[in-house]
ZADO-1210 file (C-alpha; in nm, 4 decimals, padded with zeros to 6 digits):
<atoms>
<atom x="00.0000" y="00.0000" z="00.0000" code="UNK" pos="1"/>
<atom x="00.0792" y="00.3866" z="-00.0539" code="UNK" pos="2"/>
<atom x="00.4186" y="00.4841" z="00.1789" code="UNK" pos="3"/>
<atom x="00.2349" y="00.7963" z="00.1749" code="UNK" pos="4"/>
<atom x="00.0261" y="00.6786" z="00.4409" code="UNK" pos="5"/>
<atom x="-00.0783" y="00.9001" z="00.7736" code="UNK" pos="6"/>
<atom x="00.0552" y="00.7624" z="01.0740" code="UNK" pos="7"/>
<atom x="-00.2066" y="00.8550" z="01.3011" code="UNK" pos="8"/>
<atom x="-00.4854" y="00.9892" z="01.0704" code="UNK" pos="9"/>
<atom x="-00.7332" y="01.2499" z="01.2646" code="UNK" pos="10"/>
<atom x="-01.0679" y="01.0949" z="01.1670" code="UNK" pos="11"/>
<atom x="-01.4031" y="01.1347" z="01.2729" code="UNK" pos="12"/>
<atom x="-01.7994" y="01.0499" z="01.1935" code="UNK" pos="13"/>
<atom x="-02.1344" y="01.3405" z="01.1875" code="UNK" pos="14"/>
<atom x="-02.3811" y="01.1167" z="01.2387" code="UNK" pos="15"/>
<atom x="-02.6755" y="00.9283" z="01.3953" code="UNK" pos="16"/>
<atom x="-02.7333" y="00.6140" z="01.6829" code="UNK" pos="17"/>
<atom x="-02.9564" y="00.3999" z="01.6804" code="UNK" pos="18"/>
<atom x="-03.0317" y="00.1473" z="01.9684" code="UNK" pos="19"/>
<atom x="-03.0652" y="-00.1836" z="01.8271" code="UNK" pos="20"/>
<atom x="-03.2523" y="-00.5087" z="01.9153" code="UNK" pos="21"/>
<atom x="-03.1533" y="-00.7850" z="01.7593" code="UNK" pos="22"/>
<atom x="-03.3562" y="-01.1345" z="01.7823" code="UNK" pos="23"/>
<atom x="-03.1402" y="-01.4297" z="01.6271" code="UNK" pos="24"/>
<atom x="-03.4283" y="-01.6501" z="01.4596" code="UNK" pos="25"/>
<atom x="-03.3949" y="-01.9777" z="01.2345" code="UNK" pos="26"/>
<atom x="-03.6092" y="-01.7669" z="00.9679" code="UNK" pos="27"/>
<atom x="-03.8191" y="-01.4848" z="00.9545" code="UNK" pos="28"/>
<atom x="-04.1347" y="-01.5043" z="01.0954" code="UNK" pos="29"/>
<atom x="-04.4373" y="-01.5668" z="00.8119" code="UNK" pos="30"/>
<atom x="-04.7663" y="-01.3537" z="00.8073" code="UNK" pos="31"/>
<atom x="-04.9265" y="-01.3960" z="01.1296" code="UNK" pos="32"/>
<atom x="-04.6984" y="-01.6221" z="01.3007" code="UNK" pos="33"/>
<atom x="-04.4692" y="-01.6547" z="01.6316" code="UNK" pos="34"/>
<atom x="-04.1547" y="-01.7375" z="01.6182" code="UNK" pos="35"/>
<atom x="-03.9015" y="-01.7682" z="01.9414" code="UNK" pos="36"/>
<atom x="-03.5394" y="-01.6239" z="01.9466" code="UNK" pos="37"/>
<atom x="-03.2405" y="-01.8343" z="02.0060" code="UNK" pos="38"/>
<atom x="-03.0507" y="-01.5305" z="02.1450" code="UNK" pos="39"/>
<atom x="-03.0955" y="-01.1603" z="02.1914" code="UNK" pos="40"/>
<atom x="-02.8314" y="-00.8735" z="02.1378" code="UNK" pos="41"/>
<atom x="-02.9250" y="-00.5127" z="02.2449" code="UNK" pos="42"/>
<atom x="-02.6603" y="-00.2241" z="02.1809" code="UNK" pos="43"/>
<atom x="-02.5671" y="00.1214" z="02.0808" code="UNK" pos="44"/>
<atom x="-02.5384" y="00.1346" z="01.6683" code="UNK" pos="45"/>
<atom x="-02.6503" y="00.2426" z="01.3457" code="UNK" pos="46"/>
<atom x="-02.4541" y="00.3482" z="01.0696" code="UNK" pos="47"/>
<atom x="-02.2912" y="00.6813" z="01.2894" code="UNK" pos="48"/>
<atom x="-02.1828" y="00.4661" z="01.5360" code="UNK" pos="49"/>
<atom x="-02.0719" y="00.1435" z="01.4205" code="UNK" pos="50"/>
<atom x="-01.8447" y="00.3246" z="01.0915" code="UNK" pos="51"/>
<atom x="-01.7367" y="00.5189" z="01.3902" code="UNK" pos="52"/>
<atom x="-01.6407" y="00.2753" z="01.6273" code="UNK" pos="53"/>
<atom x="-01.4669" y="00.1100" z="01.3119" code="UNK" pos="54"/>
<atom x="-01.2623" y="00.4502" z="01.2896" code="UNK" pos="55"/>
<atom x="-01.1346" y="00.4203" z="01.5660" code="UNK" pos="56"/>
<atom x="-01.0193" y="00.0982" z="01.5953" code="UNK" pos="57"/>
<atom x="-00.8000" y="00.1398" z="01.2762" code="UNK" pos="58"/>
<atom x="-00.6977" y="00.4954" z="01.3870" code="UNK" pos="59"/>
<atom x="-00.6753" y="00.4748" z="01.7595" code="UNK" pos="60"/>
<atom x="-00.9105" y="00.7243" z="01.8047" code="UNK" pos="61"/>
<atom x="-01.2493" y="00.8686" z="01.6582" code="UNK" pos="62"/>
<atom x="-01.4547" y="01.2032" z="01.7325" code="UNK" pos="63"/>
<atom x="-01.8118" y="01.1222" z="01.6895" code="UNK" pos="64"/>
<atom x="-02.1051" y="01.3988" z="01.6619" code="UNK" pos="65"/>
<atom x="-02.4279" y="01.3297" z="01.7158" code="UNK" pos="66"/>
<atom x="-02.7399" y="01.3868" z="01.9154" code="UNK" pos="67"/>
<atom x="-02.9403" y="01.1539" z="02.1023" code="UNK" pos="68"/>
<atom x="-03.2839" y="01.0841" z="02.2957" code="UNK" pos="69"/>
<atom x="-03.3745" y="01.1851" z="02.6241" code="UNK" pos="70"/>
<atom x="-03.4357" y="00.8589" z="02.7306" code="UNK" pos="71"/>
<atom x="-03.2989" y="00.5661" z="02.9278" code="UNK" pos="72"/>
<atom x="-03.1562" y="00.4411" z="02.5821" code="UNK" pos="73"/>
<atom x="-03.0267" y="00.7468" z="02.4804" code="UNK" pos="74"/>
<atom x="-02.7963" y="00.7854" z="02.8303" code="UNK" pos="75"/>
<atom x="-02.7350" y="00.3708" z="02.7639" code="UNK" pos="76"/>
<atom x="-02.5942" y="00.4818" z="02.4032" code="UNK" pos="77"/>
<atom x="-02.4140" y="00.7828" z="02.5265" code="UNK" pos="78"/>
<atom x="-02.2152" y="00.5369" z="02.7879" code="UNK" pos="79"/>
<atom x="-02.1514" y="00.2577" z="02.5655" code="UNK" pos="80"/>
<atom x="-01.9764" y="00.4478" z="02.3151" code="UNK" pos="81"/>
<atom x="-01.7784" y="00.6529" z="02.4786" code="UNK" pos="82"/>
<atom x="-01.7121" y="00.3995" z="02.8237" code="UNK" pos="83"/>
<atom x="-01.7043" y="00.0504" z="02.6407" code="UNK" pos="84"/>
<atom x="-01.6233" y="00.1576" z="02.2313" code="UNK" pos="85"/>
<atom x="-01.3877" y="00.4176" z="02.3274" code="UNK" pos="86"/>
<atom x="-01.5026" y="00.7155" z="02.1058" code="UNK" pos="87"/>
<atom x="-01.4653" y="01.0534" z="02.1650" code="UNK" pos="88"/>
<atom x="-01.8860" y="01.1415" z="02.1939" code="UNK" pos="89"/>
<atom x="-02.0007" y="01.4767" z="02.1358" code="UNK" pos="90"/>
<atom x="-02.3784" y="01.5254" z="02.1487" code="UNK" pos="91"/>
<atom x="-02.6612" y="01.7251" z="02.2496" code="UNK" pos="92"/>
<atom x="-02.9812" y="01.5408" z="02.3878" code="UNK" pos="93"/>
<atom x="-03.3114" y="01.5997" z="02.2120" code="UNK" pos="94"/>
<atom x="-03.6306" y="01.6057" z="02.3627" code="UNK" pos="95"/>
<atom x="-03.7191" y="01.2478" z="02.1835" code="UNK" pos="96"/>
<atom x="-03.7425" y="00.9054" z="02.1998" code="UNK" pos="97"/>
<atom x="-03.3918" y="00.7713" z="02.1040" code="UNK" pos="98"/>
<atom x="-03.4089" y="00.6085" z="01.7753" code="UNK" pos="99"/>
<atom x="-03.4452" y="00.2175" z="01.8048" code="UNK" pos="100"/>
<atom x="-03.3656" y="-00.0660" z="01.4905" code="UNK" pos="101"/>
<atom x="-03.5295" y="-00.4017" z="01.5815" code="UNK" pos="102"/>
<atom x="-03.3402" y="-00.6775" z="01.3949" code="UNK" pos="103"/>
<atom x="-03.4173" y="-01.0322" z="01.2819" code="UNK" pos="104"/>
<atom x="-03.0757" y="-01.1993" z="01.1995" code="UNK" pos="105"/>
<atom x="-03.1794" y="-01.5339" z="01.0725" code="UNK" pos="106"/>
<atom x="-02.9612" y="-01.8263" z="00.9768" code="UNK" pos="107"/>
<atom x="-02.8409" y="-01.7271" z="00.6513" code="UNK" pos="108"/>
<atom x="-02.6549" y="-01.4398" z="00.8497" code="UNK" pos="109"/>
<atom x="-02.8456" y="-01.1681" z="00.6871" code="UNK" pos="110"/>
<atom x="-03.0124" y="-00.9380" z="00.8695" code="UNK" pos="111"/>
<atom x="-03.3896" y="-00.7134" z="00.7816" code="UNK" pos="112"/>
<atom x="-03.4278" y="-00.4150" z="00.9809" code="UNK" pos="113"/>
<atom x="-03.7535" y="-00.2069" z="01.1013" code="UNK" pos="114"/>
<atom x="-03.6833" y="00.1392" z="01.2200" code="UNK" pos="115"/>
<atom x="-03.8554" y="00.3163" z="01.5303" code="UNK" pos="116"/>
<atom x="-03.8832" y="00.6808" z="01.5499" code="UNK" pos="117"/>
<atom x="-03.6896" y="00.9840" z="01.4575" code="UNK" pos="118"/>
<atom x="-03.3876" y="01.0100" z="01.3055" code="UNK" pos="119"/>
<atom x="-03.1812" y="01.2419" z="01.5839" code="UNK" pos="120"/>
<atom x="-02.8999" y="01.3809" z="01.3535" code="UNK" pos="121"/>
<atom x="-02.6492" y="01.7080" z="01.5457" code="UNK" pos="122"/>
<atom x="-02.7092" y="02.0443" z="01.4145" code="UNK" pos="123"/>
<atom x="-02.4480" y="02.2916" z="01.3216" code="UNK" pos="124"/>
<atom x="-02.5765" y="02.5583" z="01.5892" code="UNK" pos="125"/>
<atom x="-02.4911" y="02.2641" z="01.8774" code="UNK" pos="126"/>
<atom x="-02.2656" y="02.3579" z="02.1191" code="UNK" pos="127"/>
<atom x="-02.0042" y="02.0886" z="02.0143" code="UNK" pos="128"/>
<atom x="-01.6599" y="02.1580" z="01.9148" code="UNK" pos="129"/>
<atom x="-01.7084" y="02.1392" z="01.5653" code="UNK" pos="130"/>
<atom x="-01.3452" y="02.3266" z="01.5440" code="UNK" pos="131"/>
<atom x="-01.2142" y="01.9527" z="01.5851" code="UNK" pos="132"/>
<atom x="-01.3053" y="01.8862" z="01.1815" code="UNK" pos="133"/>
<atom x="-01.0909" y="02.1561" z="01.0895" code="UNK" pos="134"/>
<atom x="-00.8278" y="02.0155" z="00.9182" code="UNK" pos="135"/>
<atom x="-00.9092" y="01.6075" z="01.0206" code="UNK" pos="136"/>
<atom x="-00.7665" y="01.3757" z="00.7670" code="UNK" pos="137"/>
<atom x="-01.1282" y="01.1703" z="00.7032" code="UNK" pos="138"/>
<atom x="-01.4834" y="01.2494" z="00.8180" code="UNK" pos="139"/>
<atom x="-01.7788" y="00.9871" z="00.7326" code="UNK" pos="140"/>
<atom x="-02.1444" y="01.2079" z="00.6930" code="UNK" pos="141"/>
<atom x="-02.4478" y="00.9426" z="00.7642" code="UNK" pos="142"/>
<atom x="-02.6760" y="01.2599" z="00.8920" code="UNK" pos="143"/>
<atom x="-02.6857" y="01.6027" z="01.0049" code="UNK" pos="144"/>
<atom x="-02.8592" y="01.9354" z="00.9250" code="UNK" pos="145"/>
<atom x="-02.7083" y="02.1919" z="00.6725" code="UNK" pos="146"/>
<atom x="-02.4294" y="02.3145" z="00.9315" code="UNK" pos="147"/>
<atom x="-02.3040" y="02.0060" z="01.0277" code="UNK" pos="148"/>
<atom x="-02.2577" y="01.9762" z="00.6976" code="UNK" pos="149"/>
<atom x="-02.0571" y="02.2453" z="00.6338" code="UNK" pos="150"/>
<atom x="-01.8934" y="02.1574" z="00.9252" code="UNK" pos="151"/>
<atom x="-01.7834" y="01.8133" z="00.7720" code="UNK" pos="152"/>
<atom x="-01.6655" y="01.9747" z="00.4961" code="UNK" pos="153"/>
<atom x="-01.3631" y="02.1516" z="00.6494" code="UNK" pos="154"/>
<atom x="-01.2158" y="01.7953" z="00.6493" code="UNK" pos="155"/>
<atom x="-00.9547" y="01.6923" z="00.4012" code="UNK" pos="156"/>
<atom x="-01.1522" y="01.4060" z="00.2581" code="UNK" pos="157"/>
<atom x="-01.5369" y="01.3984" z="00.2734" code="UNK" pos="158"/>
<atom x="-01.7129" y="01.0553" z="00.2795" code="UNK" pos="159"/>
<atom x="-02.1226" y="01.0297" z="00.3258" code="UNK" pos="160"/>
<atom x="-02.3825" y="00.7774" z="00.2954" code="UNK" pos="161"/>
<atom x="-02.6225" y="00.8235" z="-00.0019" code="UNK" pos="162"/>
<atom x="-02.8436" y="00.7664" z="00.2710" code="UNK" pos="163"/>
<atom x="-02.9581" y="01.0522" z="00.4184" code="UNK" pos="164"/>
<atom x="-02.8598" y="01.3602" z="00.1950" code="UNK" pos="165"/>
<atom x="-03.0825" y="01.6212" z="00.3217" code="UNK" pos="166"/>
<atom x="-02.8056" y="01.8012" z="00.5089" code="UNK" pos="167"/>
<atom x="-02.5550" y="01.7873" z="00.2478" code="UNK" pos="168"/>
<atom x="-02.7820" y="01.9170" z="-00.0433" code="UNK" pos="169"/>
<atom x="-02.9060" y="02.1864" z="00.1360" code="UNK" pos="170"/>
<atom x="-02.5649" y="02.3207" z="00.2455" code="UNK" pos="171"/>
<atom x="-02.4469" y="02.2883" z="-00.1201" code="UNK" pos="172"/>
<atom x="-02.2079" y="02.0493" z="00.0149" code="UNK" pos="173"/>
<atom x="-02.0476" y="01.8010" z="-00.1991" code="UNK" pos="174"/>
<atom x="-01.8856" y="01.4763" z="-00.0866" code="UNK" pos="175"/>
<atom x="-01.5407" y="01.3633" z="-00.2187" code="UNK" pos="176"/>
<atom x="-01.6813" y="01.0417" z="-00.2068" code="UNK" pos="177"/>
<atom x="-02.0496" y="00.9115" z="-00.1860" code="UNK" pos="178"/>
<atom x="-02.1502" y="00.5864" z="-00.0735" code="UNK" pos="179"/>
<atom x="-02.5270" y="00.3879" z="-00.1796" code="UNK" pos="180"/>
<atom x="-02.5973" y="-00.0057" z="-00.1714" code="UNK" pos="181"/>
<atom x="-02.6191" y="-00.0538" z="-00.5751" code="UNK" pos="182"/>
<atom x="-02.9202" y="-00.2715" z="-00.4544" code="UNK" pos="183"/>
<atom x="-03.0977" y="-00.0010" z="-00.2386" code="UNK" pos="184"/>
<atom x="-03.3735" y="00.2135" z="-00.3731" code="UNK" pos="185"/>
<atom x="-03.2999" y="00.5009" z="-00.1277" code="UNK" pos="186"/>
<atom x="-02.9912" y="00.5119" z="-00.1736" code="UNK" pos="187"/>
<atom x="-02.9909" y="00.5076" z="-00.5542" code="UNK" pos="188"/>
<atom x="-03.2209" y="00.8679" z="-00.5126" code="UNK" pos="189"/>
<atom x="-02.9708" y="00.9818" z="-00.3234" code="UNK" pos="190"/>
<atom x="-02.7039" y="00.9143" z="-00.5754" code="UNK" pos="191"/>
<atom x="-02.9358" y="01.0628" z="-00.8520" code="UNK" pos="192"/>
<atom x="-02.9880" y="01.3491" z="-00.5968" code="UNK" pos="193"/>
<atom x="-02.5927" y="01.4282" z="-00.5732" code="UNK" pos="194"/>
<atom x="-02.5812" y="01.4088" z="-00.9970" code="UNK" pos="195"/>
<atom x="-02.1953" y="01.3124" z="-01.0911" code="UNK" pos="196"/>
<atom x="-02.0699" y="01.6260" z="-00.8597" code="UNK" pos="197"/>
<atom x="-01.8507" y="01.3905" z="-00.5957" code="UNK" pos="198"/>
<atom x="-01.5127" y="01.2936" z="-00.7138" code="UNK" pos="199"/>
<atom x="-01.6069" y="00.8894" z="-00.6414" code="UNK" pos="200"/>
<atom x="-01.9671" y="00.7304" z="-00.5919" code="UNK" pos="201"/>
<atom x="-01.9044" y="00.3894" z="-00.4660" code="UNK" pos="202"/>
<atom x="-02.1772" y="00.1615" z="-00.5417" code="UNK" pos="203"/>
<atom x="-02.1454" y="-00.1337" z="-00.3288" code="UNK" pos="204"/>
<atom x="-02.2713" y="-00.5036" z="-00.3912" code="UNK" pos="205"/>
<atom x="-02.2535" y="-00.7136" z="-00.0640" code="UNK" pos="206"/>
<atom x="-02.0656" y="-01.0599" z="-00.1576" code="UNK" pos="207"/>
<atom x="-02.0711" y="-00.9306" z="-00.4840" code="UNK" pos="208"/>
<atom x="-01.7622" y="-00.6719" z="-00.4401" code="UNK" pos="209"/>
<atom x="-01.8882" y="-00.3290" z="-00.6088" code="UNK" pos="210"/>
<atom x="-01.8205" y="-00.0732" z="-00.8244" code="UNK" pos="211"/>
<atom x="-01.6856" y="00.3295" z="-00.8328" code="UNK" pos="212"/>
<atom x="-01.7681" y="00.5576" z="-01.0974" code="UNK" pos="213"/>
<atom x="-01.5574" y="00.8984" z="-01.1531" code="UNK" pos="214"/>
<atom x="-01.6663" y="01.2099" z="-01.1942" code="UNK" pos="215"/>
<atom x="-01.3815" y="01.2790" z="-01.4862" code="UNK" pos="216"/>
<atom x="-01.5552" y="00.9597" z="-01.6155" code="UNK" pos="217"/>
<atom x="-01.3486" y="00.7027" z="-01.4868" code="UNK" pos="218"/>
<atom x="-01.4742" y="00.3855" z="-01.3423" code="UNK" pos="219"/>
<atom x="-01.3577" y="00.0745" z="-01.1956" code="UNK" pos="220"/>
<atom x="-01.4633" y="-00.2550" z="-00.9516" code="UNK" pos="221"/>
<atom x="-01.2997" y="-00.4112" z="-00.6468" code="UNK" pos="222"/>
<atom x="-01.3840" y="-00.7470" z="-00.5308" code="UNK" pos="223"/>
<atom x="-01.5109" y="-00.8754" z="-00.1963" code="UNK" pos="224"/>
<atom x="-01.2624" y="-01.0080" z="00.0786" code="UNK" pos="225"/>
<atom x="-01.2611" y="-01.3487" z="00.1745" code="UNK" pos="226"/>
<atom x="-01.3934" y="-01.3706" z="00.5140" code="UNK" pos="227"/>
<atom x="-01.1251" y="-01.4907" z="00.8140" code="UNK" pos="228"/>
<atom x="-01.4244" y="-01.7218" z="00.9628" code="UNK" pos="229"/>
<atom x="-01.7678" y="-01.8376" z="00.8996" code="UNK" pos="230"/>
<atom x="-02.0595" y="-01.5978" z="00.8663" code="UNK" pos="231"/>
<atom x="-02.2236" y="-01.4832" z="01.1131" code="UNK" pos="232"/>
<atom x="-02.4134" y="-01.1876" z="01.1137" code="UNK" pos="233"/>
<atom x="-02.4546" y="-00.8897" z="00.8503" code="UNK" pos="234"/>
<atom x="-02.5374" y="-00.6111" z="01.0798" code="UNK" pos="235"/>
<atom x="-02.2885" y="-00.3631" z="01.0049" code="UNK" pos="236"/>
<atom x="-02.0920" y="-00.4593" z="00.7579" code="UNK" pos="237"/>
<atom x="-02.1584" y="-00.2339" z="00.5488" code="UNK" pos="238"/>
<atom x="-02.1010" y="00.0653" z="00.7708" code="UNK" pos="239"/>
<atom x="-01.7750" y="-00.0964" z="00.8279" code="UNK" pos="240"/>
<atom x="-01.6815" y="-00.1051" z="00.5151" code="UNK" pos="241"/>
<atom x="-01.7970" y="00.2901" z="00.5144" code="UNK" pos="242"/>
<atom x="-01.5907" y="00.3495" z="00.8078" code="UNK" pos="243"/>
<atom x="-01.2759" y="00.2110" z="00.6475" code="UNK" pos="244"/>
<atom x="-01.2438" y="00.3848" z="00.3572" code="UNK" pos="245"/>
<atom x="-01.3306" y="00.7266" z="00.4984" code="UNK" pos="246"/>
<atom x="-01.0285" y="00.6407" z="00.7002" code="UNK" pos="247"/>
<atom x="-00.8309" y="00.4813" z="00.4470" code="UNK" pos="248"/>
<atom x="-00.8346" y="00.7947" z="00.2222" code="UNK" pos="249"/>
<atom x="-00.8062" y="00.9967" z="00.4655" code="UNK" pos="250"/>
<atom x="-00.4603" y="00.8215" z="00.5949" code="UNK" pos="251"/>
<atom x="-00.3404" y="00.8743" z="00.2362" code="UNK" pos="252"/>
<atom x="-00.4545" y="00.5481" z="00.0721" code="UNK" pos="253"/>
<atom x="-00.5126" y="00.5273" z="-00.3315" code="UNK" pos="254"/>
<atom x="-00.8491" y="00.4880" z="-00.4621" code="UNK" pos="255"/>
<atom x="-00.8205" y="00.1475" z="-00.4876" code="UNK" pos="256"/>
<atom x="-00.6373" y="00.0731" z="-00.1773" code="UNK" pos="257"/>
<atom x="-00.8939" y="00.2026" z="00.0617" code="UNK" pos="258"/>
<atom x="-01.1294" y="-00.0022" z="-00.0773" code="UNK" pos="259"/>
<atom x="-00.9657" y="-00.3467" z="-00.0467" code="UNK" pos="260"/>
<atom x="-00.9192" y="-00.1888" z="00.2965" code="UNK" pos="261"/>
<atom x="-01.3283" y="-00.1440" z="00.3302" code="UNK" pos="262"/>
<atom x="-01.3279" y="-00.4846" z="00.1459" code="UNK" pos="263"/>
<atom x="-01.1668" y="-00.6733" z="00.3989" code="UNK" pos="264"/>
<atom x="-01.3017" y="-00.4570" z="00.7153" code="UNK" pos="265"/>
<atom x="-01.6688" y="-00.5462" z="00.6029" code="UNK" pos="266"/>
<atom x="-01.5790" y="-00.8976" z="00.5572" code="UNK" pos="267"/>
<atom x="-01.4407" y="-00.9474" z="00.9231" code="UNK" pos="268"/>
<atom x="-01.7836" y="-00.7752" z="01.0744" code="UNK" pos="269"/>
<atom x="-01.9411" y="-01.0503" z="00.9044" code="UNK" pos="270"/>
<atom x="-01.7549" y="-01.3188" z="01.1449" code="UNK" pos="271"/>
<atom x="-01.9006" y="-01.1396" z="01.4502" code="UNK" pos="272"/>
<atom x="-02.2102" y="-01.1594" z="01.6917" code="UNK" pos="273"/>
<atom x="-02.3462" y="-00.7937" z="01.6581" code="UNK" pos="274"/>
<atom x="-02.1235" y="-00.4933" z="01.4982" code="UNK" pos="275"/>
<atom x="-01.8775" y="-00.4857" z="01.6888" code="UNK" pos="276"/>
<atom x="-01.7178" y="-00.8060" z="01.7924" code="UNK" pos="277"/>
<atom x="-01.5242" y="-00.8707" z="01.5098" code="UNK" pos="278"/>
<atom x="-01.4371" y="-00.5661" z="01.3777" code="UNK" pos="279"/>
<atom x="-01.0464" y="-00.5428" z="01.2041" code="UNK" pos="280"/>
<atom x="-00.8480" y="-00.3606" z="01.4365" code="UNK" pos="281"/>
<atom x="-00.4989" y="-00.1931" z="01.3829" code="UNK" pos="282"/>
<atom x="-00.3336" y="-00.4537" z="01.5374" code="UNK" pos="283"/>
<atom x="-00.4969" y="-00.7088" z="01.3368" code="UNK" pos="284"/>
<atom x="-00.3736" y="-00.5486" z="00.9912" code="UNK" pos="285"/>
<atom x="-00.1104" y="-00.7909" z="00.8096" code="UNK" pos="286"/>
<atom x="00.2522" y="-00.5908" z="00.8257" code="UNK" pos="287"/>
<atom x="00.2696" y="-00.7441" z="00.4745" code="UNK" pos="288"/>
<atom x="-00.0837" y="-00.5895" z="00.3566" code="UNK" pos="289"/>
<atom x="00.0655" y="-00.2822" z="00.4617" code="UNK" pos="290"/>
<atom x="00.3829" y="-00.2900" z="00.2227" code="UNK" pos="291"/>
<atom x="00.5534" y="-00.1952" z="00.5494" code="UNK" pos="292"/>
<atom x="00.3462" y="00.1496" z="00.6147" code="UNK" pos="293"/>
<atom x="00.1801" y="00.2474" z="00.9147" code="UNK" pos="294"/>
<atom x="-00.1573" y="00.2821" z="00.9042" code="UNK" pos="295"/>
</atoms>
């Protein structure tokens, strides 16, 4: 990879939590049926938290801005990000529900996701030190209102979810690089939405690898990692693979690098019980991979 590589990239994520329930199930339930859960998983995510947490376990640390709920969940999220996932939290609390994502991971490893309530995203007018994203090497956008946009965009390299573009559009803020599940209907809007204005739009396919197109008109494809174990569950993969190449670019990758990078960081999430478990970590990151440079 690159010699050109950060050694300790500054990198951070504006974005939202959600609290998720997961129930591990043989199948999904059909119409009208009950199924029972083998197991049950209930922790601080979403696409914010768990690119974040993925952030900073490449970087060794990871400013995270966001807002959450009022709520017994909300101070449950606050804690386990900052006390058990190690990020640096900055948030205001809204007068909400925190957001909730009940799961059904069934035995395929795949995972299908209903949403509860509100989207809390951080507003540029919080009193958070935005001043941090001055200058920091890689910031991944999954939500925020026009100011927090423009606050993301003082970073060197810009990475955001196709996802939620609201912010973004209506600060007149452009990505470097935009991220949408080819396979997504939302996401493909917000692609269409964006028009060919970021540098990169990364259009990913699952097991399938993916695809970038160029706005000069270049394109290309990358192809999935191999995963290090059996698969085990799908939640967060591909805010993992987010994660790492907002920091791979951001530590000075190419193109190309930071996506075998996301490749391979997506692919060990899939090994894990919930988001976080198995997660690539700096220390896990072959010296050979690396063509000898820190990352």
């Amino acid at each position: 990879m690159s010699a050109a590589v950060a050694a300790a990239p500054r990198v951070a994520v504006v974005g939202h939590v959600e609290w998720l329930d997961m129930a591990i199930v043989e199948r999904l339930p059909r119409a009208g049926e009950i199924v029972t859960a083998s197991e049950h998983l209930s922790v601080a995510a979403g696409g914010g938290a768990v690119a974040a947490v993925q952030m900073r376990k490449l970087a060794g640390g990871a400013d995270f801005f966001t807002a959450l709920g009022e709520d017994r969940l909300g101070a449950r999220s606050l804690a386990e990000l900052r006390d058990e996932q190690g990020l640096a939290v900055h948030t205001t609390v809204h007068p909400r529900a925190q957001r909730r994502a009940f799961t059904h991971l069934d035995a395929s490893a795949e995972r299908t996701i209903t949403v509860l309530g509100e989207r809390l995203v951080p507003h540029g007018a919080d009193p958070l030190p935005w001043e941090l994203l001055d200058g920091a090497d890689g910031v991944y956008f999954t939500g925020g209102d026009a100011g927090a946009a423009r606050a993301a965009r003082r970073a060197r390299v810009l990475v955001a979810t196709a996802r939620a573009p609201e912010g973004l559009l209506a600060a007149g803020v452009v990505p470097d690089v935009l991220i949408a599940s080819e396979r997504d209907e939302k996401e493909s809007a917000g692609v269409a939405a964006f028009g060919p204005g970021p540098r990169w739009t990364v259009l990913t396919r699952g097991a399938d690898g993916g695809r970038w197109i160029g706005a000069d008109g270049s394109s290309g494809t990358w192809a999935a990692a191999t995963p290090p174990a059996p698969a085990v569950d799908a939640y967060g993969c591909g805010d993992s693979f987010a994660g790492a190449l907002a920091y791979g670019l951001g530590a000075g990758l190419t193109l190309a690098e930071a996506l075998a990078l996301a490749a391979r960081c997506g692919a060990w999430c899939l090994t894990g019980r919930g988001p976080y478990a198995a997660q690539l970590t700096r220390e896990r990151l072959d010296v050979r991979e690396r063509g000898g440079a820190p990352l």
